[in-house]
C-alpha positions in Angstrom: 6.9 -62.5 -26.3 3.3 -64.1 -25.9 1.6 -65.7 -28.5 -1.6 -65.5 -28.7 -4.5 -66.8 -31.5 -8.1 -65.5 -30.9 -10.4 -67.7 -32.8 -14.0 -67.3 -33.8 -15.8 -69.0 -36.4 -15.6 -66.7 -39.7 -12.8 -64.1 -38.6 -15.2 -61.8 -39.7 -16.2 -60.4 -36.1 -15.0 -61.3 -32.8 -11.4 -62.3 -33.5 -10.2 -60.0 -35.9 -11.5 -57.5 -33.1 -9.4 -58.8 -30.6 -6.0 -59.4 -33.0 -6.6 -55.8 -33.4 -7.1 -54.6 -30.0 -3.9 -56.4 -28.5 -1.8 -56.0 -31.8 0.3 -53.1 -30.0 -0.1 -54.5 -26.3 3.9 -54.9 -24.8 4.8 -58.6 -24.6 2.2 -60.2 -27.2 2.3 -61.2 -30.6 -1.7 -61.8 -32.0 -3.0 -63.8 -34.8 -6.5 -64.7 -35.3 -8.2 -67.2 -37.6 -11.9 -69.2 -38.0 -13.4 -72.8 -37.2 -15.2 -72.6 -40.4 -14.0 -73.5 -43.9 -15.2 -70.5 -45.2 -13.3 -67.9 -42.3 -11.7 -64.8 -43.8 -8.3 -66.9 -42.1 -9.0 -70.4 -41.7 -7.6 -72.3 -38.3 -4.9 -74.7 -39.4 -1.7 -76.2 -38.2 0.8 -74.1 -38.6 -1.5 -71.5 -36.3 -2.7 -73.8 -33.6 1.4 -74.1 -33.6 2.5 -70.9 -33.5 0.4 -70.0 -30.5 1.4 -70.6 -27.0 -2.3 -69.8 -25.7 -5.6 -70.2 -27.8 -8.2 -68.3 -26.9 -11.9 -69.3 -28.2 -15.0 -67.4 -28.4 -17.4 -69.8 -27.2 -17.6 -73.5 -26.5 -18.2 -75.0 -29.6 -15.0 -73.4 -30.8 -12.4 -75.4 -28.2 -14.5 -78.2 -28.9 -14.1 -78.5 -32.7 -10.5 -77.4 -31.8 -9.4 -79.8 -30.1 -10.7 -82.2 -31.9 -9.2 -81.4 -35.5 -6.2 -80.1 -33.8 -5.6 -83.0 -31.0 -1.7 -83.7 -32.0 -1.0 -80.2 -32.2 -2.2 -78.8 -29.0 0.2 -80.8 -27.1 0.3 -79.0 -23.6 -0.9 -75.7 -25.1 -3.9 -73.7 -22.9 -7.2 -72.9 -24.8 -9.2 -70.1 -23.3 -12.4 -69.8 -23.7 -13.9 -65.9 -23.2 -17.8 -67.0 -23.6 -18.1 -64.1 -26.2 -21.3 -64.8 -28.1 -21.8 -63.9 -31.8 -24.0 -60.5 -31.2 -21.1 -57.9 -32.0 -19.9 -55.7 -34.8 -16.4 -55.7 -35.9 -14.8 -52.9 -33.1 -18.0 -52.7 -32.0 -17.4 -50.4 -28.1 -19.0 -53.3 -26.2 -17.1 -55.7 -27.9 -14.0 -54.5 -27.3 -15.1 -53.6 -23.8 -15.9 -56.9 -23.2 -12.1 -58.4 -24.7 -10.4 -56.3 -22.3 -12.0 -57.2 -19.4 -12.0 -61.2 -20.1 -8.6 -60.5 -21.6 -7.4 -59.1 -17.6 -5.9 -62.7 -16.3 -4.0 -63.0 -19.1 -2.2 -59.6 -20.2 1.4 -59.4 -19.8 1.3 -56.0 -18.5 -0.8 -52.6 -18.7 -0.6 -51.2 -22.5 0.3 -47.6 -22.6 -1.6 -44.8 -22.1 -3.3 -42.9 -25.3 
């Protein structure tokens, strides 16, 4: 089993959409928390952890990341999706847009509705 942590910078918008779009996918276990002090989750050790991949929402995420998180990441691969803060929680696009950036790194094809 994957594990994967989508982080965004409230886990208001972006990453809670994408913990819940691959929450059922076959092979991955999701998490997702926030850069920010004030996230719904907040991003802290025992997360950055847990994951084996990270995957980050924009630039500024992997950046502030790795640099409160440098002992932790060890070998572990950070992702970044380039997923600006424009959508709605489930928004269509958004998740749209998850599963196509998501394509490299999904264990398999989820099952059909």
């Amino acid at each position: 089993m994957r594990r994967y942590l989508f982080v965004c910078s409230q886990n208001k918008l972006r990453s809670p959409t994408a913990e819940q779009v691959f929450a059922d996918w076959p092979g991955l276990s999701v998490l997702s928390a926030g850069t920010n002090n004030d996230a719904v989750t907040t991003l802290d050790t025992e997360l950055v952890e847990w994951a084996d991949s990270i995957f980050v929402m924009e630039r500024t995420h992997r950046n502030k990341l790795q640099k409160k998180f440098r002992k932790q990441l060890g070998g572990k691969r950070i992702i970044c999706l380039d997923i600006p803060d424009e959508y709605n929680f489930m928004e269509d696009a958004l998740v749209d847009l998850l599963k196509d950036k998501m394509q490299p790194w999904l264990p398999m094809v989820p099952p059909e509705d």
